[in-house]
N, C-alpha and C positions, 0 to 999 in steps of 0.2 A: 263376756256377754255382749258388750257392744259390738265386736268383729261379728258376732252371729245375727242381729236385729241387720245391721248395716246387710249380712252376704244374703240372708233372707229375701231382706230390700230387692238387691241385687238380679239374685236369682229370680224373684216372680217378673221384676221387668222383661225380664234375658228372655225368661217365656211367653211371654206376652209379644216383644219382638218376633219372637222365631213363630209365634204362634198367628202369625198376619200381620202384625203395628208394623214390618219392617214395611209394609206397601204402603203407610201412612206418609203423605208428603210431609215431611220438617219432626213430626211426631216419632216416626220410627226412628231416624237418628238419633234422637232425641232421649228415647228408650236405651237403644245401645247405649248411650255414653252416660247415661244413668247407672247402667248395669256394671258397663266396664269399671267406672270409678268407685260406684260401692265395693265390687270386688275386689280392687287395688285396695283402696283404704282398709278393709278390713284386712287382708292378707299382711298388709303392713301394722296393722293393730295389735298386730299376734305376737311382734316384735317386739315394740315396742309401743309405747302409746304416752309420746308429747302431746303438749297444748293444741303445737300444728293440726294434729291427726284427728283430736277428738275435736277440733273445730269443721275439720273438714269433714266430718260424720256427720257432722249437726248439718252444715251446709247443703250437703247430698239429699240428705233426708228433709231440709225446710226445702230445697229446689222440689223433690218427690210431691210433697204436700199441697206446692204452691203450685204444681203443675195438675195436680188432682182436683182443685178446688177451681180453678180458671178456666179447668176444661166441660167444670158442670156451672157454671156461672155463665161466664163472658162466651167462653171458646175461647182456643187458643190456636193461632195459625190454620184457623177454619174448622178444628175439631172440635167437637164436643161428644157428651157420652153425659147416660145421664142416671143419679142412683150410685146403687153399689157395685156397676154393673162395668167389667167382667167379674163373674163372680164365679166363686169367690174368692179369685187374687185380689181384685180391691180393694175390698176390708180385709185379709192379710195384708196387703201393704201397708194399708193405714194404721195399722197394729205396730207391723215392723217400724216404721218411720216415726212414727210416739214413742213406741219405745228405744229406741234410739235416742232422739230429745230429753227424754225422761234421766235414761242412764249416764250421759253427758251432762246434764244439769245436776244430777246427784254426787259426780265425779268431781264434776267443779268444786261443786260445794263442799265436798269433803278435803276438797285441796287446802281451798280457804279457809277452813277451820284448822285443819292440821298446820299450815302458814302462821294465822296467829298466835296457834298453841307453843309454838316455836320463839316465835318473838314475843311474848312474853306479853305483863298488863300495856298497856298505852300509858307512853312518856319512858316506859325503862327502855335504858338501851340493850344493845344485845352483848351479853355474858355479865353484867350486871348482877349481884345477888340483890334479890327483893325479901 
């Protein structure tokens, strides 16, 4: 599920490049290397999926969000845009890139629990009978 939010991600930037952002000065590259790297990571997610990988998920997808949010704010390297608007890849991406967050923070957390369940109450050591 995470390989899918992440190549989703991916794919709507990919479109959005090919679809005019690549004539965007700084934005369009911008794009690309958004698109490329969710596509790498998830491609490698399907393999496997270390700490690395699903940090680097989370990463792509907080760059996505934090590049979505700066450019209806501040602007960003002179762009802005404003709303939900291309639409409606926007809110799909904003979808994909939550959800991404979401299933990464659930992942974690299941880690951690299954971690503790492992090592046992606090104070025993491990292979200890309690």
């Amino acid at each position: 599920m995470l390989a899918a939010t992440l190549a989703a991600s991916g794919y709507i930037h990919a479109q959005l490049y090919i679809d005019g952002y690549r004539f965007i000065h700084v934005i369009g590259p911008l794009f690309l290397l958004q698109a490329s790297a969710a596509f790498a990571v998830a491609a490698l997610l399907l393999l496997a999926a270390p700490l690395l990988l699903r940090i680097a998920a989370a990463a792509i997808a907080i760059g996505a969000l934090a590049g979505f949010a700066t450019s209806r704010t501040i602007g960003l390297f002179g762009f802005s845009e404003h709303g939900l608007q291309p639409a409606p890849q926007a809110l799909l991406s904003l979808i994909a890139e939550t959800l991404t967050l979401l299933i990464v923070a659930a992942w974690q957390a299941s880690e951690v629990r299954r971690h503790r369940r492992r090592a046992g109450p606090p104070g025993a050591r491990p292979g200890s009978a309690v």
